[in-house]
VOVO-265935 format. One record per atom (N, C-alpha, C, CB): residue number from 1; residue in three letters; atom name; x, y, z. Coordinates in nm, 2 decimals. Atoms other than C-alpha are relative to their C-alpha. Last residue first. Glycine has a CB too. Layout:
<nodes>
node pos:NUM; code:ALA; site:CA; xx:X; yy:Y; zz:Z
...
</nodes>
This chain:
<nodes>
node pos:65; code:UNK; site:N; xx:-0.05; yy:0.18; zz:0.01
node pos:65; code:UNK; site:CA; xx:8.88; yy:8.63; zz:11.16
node pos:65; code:UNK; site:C; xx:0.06; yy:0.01; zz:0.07
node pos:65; code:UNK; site:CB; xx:0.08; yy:-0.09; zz:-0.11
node pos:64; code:UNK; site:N; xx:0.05; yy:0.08; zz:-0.12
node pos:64; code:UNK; site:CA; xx:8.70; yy:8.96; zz:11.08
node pos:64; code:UNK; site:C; xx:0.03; yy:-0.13; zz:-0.04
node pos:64; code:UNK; site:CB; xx:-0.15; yy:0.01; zz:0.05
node pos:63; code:UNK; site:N; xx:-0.04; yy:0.09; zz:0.06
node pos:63; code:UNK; site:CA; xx:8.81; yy:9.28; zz:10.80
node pos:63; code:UNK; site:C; xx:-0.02; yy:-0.12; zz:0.18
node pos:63; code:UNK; site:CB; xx:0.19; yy:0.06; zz:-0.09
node pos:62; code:UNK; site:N; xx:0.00; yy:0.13; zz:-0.13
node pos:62; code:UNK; site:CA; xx:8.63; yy:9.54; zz:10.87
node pos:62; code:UNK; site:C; xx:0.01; yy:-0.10; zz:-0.11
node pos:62; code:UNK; site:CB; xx:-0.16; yy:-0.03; zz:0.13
node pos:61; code:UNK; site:N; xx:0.04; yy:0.17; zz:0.00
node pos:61; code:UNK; site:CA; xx:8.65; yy:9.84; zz:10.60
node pos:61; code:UNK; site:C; xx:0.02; yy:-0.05; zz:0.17
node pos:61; code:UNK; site:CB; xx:0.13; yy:-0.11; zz:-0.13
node pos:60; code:UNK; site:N; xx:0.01; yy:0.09; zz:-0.07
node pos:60; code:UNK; site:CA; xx:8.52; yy:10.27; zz:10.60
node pos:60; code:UNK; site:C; xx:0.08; yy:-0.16; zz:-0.05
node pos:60; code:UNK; site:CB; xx:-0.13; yy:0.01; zz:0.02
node pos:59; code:UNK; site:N; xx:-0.14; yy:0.00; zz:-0.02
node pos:59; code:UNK; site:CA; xx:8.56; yy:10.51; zz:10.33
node pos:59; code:UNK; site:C; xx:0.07; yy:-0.10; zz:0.10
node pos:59; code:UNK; site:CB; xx:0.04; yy:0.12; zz:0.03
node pos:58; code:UNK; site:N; xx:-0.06; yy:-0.11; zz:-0.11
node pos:58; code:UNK; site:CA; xx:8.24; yy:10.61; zz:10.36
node pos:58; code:UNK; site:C; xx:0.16; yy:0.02; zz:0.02
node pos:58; code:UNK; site:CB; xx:-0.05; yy:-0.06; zz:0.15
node pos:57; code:UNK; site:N; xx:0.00; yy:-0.20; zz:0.03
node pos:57; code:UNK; site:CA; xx:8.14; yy:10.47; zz:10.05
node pos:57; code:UNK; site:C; xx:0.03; yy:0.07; zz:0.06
node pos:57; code:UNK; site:CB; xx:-0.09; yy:0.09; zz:-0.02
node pos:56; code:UNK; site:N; xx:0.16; yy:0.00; zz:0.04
node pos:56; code:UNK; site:CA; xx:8.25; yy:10.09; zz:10.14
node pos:56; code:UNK; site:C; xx:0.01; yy:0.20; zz:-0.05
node pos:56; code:UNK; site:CB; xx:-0.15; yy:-0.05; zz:0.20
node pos:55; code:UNK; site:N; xx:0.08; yy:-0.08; zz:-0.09
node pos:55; code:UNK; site:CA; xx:8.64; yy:9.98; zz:10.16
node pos:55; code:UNK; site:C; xx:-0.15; yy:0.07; zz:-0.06
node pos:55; code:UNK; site:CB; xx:0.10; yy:0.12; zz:0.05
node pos:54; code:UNK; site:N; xx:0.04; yy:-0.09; zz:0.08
node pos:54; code:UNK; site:CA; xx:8.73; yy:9.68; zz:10.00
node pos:54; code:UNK; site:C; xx:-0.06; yy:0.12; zz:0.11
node pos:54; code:UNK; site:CB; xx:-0.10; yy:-0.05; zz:-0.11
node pos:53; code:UNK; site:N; xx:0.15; yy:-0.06; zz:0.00
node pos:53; code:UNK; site:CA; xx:8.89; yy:9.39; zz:10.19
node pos:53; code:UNK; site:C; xx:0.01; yy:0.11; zz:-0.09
node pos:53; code:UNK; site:CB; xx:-0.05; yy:0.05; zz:0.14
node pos:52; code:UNK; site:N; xx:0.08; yy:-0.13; zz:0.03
node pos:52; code:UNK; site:CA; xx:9.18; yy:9.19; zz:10.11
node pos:52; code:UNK; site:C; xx:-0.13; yy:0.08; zz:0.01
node pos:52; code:UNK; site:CB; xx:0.00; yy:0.00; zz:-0.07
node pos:51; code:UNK; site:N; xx:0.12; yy:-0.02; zz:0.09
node pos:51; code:UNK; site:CA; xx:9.37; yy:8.90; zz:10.25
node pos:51; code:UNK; site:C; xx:-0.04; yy:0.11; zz:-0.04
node pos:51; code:UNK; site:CB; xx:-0.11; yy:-0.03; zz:0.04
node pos:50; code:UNK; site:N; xx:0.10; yy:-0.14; zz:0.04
node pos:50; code:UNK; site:CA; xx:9.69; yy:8.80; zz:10.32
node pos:50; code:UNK; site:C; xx:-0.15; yy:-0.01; zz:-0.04
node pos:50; code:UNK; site:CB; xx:0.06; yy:0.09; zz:-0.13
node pos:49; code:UNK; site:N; xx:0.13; yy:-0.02; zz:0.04
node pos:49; code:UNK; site:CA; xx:9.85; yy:8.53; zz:10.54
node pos:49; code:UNK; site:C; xx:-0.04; yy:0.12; zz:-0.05
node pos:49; code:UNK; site:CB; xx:-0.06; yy:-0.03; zz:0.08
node pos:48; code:UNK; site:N; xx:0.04; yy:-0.02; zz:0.09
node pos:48; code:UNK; site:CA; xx:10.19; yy:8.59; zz:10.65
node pos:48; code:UNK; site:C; xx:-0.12; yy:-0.05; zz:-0.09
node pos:48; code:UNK; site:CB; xx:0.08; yy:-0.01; zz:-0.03
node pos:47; code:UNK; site:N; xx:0.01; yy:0.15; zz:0.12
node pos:47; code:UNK; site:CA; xx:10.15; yy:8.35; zz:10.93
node pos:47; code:UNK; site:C; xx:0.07; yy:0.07; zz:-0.14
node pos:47; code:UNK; site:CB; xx:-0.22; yy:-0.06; zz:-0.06
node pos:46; code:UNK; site:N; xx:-0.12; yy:0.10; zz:-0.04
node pos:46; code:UNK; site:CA; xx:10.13; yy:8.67; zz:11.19
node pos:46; code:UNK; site:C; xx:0.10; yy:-0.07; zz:-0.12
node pos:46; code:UNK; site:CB; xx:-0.08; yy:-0.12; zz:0.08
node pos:45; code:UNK; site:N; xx:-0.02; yy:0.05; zz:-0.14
node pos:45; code:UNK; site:CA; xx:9.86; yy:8.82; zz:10.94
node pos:45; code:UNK; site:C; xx:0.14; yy:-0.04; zz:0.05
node pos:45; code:UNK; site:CB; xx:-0.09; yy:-0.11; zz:0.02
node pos:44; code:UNK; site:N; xx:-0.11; yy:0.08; zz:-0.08
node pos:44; code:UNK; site:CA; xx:9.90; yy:9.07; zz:10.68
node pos:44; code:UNK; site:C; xx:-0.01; yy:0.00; zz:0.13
node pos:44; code:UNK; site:CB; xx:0.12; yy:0.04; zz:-0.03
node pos:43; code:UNK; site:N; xx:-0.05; yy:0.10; zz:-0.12
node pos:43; code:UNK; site:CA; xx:9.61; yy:9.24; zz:10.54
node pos:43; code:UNK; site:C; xx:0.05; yy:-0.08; zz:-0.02
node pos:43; code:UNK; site:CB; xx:-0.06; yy:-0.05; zz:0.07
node pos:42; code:UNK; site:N; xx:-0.04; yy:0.15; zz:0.00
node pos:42; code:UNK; site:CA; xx:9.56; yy:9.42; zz:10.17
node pos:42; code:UNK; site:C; xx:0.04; yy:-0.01; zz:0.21
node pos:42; code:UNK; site:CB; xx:0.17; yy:-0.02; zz:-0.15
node pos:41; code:UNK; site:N; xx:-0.12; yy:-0.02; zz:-0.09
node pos:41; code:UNK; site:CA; xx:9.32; yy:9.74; zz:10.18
node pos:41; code:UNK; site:C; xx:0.05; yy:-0.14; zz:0.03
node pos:41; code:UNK; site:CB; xx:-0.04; yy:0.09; zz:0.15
node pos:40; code:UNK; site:N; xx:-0.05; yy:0.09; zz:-0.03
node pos:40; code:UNK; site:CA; xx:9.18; yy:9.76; zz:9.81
node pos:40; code:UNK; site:C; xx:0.05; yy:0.01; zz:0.13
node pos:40; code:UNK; site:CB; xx:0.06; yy:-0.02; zz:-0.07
node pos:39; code:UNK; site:N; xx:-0.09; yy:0.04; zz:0.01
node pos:39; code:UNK; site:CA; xx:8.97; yy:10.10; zz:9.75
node pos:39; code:UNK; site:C; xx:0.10; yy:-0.14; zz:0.10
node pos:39; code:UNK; site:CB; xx:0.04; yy:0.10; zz:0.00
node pos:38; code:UNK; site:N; xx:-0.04; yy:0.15; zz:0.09
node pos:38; code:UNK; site:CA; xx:8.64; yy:10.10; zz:9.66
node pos:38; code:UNK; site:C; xx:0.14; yy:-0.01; zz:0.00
node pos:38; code:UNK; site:CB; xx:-0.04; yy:-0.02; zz:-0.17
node pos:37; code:UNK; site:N; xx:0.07; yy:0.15; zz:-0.02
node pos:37; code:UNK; site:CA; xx:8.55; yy:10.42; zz:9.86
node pos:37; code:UNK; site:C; xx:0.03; yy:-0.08; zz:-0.11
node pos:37; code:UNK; site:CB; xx:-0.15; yy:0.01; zz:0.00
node pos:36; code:UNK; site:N; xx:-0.09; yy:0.04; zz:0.11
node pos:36; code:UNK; site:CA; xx:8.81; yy:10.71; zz:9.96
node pos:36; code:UNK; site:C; xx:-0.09; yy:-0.11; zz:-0.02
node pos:36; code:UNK; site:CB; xx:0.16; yy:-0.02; zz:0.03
node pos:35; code:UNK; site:N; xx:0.02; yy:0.17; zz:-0.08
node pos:35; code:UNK; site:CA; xx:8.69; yy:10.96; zz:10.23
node pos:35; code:UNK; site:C; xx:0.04; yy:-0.08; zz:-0.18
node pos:35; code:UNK; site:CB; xx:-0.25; yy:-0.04; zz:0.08
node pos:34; code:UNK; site:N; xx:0.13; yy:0.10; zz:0.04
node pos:34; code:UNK; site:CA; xx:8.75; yy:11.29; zz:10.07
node pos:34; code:UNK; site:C; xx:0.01; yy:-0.11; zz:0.11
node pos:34; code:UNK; site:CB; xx:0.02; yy:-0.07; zz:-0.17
node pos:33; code:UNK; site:N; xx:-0.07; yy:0.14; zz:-0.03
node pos:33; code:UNK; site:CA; xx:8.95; yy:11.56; zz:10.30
node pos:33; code:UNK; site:C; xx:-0.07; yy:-0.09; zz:-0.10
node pos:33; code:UNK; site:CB; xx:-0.02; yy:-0.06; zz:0.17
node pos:32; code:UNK; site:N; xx:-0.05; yy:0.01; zz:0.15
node pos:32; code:UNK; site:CA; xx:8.74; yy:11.85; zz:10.27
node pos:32; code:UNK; site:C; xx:0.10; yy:-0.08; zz:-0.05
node pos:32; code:UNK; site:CB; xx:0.05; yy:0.11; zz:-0.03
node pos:31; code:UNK; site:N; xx:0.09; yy:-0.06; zz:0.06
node pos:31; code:UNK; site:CA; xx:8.74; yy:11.94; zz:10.65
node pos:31; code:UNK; site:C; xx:0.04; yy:0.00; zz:-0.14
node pos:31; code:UNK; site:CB; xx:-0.02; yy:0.12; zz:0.06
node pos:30; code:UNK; site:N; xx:-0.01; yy:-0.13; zz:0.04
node pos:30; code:UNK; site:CA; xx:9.09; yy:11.76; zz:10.75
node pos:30; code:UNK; site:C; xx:-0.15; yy:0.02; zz:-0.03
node pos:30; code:UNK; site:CB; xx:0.10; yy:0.02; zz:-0.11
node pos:29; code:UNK; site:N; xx:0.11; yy:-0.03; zz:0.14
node pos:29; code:UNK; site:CA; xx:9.17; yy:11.37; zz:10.82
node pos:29; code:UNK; site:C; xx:-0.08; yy:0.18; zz:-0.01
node pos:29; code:UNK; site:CB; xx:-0.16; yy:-0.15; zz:0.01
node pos:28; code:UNK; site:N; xx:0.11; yy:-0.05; zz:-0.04
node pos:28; code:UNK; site:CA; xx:9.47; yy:11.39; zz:11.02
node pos:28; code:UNK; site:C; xx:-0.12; yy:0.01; zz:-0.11
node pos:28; code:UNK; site:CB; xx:0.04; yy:0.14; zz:0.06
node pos:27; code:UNK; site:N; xx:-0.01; yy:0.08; zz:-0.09
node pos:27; code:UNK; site:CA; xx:9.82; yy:11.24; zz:10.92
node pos:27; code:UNK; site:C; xx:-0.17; yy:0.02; zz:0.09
node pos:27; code:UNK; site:CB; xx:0.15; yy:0.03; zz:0.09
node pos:26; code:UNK; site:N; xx:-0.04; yy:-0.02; zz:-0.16
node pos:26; code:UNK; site:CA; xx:9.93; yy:11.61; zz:10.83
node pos:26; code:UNK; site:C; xx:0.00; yy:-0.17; zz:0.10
node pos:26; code:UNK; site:CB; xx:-0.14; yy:0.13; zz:0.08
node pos:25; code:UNK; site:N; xx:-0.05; yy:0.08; zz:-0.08
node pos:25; code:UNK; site:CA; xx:9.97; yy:11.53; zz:10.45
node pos:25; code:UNK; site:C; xx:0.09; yy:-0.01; zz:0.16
node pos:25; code:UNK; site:CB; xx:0.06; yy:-0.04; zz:-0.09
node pos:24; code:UNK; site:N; xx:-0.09; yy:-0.09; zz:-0.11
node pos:24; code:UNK; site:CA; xx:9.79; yy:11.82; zz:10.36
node pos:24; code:UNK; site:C; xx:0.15; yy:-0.09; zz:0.06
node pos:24; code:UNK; site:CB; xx:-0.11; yy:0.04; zz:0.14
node pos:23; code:UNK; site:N; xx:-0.05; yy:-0.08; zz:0.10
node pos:23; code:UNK; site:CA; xx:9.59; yy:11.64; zz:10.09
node pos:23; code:UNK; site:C; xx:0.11; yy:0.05; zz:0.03
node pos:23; code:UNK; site:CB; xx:-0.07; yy:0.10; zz:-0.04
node pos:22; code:UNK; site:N; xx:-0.06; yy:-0.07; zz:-0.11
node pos:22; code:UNK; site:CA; xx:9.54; yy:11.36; zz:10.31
node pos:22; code:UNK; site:C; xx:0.06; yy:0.09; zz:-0.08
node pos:22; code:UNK; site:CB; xx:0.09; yy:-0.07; zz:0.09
node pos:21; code:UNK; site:N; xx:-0.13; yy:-0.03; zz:0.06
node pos:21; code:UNK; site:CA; xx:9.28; yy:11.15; zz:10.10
node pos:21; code:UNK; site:C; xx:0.08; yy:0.11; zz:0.07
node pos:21; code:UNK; site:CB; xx:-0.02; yy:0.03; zz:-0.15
node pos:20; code:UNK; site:N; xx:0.05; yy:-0.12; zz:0.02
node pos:20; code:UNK; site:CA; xx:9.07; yy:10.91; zz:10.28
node pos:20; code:UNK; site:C; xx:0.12; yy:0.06; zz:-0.07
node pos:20; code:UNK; site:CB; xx:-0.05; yy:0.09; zz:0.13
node pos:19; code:UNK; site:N; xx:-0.01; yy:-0.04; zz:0.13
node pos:19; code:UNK; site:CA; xx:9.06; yy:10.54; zz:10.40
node pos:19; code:UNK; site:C; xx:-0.02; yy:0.14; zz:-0.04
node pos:19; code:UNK; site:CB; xx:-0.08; yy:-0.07; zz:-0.07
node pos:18; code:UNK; site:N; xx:0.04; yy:-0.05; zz:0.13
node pos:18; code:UNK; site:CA; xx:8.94; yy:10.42; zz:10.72
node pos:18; code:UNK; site:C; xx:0.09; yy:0.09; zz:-0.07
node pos:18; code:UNK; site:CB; xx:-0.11; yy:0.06; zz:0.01
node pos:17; code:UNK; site:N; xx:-0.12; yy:-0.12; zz:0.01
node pos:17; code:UNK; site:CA; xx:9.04; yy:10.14; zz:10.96
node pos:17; code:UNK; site:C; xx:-0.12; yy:0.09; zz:-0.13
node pos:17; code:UNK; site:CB; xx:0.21; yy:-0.08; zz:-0.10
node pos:16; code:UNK; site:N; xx:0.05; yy:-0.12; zz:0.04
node pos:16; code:UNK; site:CA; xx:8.90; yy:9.82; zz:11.12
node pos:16; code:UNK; site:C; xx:0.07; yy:0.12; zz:-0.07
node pos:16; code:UNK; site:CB; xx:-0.04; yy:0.05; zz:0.10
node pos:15; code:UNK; site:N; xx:-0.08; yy:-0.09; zz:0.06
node pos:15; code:UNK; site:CA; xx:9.03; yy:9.48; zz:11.25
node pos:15; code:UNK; site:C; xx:-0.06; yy:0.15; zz:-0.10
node pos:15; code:UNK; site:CB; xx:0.09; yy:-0.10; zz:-0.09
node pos:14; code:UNK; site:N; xx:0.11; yy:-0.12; zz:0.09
node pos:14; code:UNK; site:CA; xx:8.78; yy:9.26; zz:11.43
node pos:14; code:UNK; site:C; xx:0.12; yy:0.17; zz:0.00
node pos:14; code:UNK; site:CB; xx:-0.21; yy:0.03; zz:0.14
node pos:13; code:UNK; site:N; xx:0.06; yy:-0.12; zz:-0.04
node pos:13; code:UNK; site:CA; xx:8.89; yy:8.94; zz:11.62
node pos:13; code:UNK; site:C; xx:-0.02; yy:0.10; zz:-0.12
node pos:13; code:UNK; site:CB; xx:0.09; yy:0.05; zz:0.10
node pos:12; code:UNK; site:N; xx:0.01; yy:-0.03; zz:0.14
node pos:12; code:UNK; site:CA; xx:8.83; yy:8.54; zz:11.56
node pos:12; code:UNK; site:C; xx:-0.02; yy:0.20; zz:0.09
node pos:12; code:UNK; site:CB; xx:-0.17; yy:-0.11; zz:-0.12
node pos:11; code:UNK; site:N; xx:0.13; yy:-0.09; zz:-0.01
node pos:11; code:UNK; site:CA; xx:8.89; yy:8.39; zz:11.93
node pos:11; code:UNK; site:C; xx:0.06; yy:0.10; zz:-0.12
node pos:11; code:UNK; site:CB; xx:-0.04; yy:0.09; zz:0.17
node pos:10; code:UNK; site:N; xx:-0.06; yy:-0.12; zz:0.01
node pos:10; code:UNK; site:CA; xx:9.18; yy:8.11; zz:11.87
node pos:10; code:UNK; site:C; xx:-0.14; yy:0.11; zz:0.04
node pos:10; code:UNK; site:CB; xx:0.08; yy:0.02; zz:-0.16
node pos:9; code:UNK; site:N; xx:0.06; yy:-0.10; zz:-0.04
node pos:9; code:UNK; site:CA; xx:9.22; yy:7.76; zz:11.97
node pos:9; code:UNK; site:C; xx:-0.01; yy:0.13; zz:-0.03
node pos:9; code:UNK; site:CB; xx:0.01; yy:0.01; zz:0.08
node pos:8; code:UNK; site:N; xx:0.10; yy:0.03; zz:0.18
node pos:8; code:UNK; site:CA; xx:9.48; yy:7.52; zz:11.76
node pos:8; code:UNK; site:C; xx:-0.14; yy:0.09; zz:0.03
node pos:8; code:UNK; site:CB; xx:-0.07; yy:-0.22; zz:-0.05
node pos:7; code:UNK; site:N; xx:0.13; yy:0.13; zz:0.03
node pos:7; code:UNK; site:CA; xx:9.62; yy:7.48; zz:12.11
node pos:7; code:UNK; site:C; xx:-0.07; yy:-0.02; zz:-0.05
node pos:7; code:UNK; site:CB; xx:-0.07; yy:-0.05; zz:0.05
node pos:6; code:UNK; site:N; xx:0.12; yy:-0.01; zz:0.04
node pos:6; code:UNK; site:CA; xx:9.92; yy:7.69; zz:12.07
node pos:6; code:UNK; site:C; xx:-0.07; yy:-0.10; zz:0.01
node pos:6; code:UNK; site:CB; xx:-0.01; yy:0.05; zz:-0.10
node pos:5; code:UNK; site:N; xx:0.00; yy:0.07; zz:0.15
node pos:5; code:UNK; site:CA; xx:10.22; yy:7.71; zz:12.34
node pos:5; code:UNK; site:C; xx:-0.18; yy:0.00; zz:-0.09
node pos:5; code:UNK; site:CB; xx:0.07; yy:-0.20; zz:0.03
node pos:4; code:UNK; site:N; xx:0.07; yy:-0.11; zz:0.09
node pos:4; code:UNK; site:CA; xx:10.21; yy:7.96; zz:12.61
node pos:4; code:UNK; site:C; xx:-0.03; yy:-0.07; zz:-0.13
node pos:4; code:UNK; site:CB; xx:0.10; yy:0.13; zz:-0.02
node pos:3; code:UNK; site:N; xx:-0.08; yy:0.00; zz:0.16
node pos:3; code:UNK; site:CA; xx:10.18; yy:7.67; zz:12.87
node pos:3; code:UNK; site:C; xx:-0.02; yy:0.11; zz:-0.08
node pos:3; code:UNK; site:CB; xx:-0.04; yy:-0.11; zz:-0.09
node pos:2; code:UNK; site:N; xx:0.13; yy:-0.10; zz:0.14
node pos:2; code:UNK; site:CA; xx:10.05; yy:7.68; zz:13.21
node pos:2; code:UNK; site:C; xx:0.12; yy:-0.02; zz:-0.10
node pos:2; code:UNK; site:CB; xx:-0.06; yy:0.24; zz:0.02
node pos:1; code:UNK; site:N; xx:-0.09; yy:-0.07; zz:0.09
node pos:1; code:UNK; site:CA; xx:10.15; yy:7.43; zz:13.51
node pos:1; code:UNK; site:C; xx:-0.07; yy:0.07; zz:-0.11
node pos:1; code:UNK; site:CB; xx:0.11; yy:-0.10; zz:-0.06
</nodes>
């Protein structure tokens, strides 16, 4: 038999995104667009669980668990 239920097991995965400013607000990052660095991006897990990362100078974060 299989179970969907949880067995306290999990494989930790890898959440990404970047940050910028959408002058145009098309939804598209644009030529001349900034990238956006030190800004807060809050995560919400399942659980409600939050955490926060920072994004780097590119505008870039990874957030991993």
């Amino acid at each position: 038999t299989t179970s969907a239920g949880n067995d306290g097991y999990f494989k930790p995965a890898t959440v990404t995104g970047h940050v910028y400013l959408d002058t145009d607000g098309d939804g598209t990052q644009d030529a001349g667009e900034p990238n956006l660095p030190n800004i807060n991006v809050l995560i919400t897990d399942a659980n409600g669980n939050t955490r926060t990362v920072v994004t780097n100078a590119n505008g870039d974060w990874t957030a991993t668990g």
